[in-house]
N, C-alpha and C positions, 0 to 999 in steps of 0.2 A: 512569838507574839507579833501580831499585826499593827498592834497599834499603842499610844500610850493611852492612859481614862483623859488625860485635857486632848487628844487629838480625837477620841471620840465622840460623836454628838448624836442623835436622835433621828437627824437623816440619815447617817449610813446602816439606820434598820429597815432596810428593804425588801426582808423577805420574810414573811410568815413561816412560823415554824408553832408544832405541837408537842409537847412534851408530856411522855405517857408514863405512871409509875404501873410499875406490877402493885396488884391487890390479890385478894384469898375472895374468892366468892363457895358460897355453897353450892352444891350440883343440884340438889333435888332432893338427894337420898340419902343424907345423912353425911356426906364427906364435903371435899371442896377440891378447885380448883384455883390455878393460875391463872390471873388475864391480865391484860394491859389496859388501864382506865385511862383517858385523857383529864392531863388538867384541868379544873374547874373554873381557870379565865377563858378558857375553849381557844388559848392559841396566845401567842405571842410575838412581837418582831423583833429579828432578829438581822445580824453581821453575819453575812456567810460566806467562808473562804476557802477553799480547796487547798492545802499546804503538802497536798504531797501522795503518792502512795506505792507500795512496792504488791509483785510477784512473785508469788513464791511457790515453789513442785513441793505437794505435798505424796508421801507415797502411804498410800492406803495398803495393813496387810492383808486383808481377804476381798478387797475390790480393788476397779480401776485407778491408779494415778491418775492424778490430775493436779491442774494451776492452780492455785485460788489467788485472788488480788484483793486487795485490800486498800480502798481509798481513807485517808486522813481529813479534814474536815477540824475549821475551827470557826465558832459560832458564839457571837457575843449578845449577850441580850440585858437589858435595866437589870439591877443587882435585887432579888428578891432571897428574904433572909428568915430564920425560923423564930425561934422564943429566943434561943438565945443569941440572935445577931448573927449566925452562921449561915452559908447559902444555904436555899431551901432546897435544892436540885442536886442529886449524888453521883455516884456511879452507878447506880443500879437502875437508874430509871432510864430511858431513851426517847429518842429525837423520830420526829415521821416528817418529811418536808418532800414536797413534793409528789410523792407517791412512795417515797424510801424508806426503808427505816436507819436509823444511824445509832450505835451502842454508844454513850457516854462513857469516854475512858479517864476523864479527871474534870471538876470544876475547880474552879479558883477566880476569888476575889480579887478583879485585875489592882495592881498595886495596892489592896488591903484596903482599899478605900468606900467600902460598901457601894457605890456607882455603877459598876458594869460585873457581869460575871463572864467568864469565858468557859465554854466547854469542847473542851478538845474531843473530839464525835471520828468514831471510823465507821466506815461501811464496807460490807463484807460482800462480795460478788460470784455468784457461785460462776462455774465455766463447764 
């Protein structure tokens, strides 16, 4: 964690960020698909910190080896909560900033204090 909820305040949300859930749409023809919708505040600001990331050889059995890297990311943004006072924002939904996208790997209500939420966001980099 980067910070405590009293060292946090409303300037250090300097960067825009979108947070997109998967939804089911229908195709056309009777079935459906996957897509990613944006939030319906159309964006939010947000704490954005880089905290880390490793390399790793993956070895593929019927193709090339290869690296993959994988950056860490952690992103604080106002505590938005459901019906029943839980964060609104999961693991299943993801982050777009900048042109990127980032999978959410955990959110948490920094110190339980409905205030700030933190989400720990990796981004995946092909090589």
């Amino acid at each position: 964690m980067s910070c405590t909820c009293d060292e946090m305040n409303s300037g250090k949300l300097r960067s825009r960020i979108v947070i997109q859930r998967k939804t089911r749409v229908s195709d056309g023809q009777g079935g459906s698909e996957d897509t990613w919708a944006d939030d319906p505040s159309g964006g939010t600001f947000a704490y954005v910190s880089g905290v880390g990331g490793e390399r790793r050889w993956q070895y593929q059995f019927l193709d090339a080896d290869r690296v993959s890297t994988r950056n860490r990311y952690l992103m604080i943004i106002r505590f938005r909560g459901d019906a029943e006072g839980g964060p609104y924002y999961s693991a299943e939904d993801r982050v777009q900033y900048r042109g990127r996208t980032y999978s959410i790997e955990a959110v948490m209500d920094m110190e339980d204090r409905q205030e700030w939420l933190e989400l720990a966001c990796t981004e995946s980099l092909p090589s």
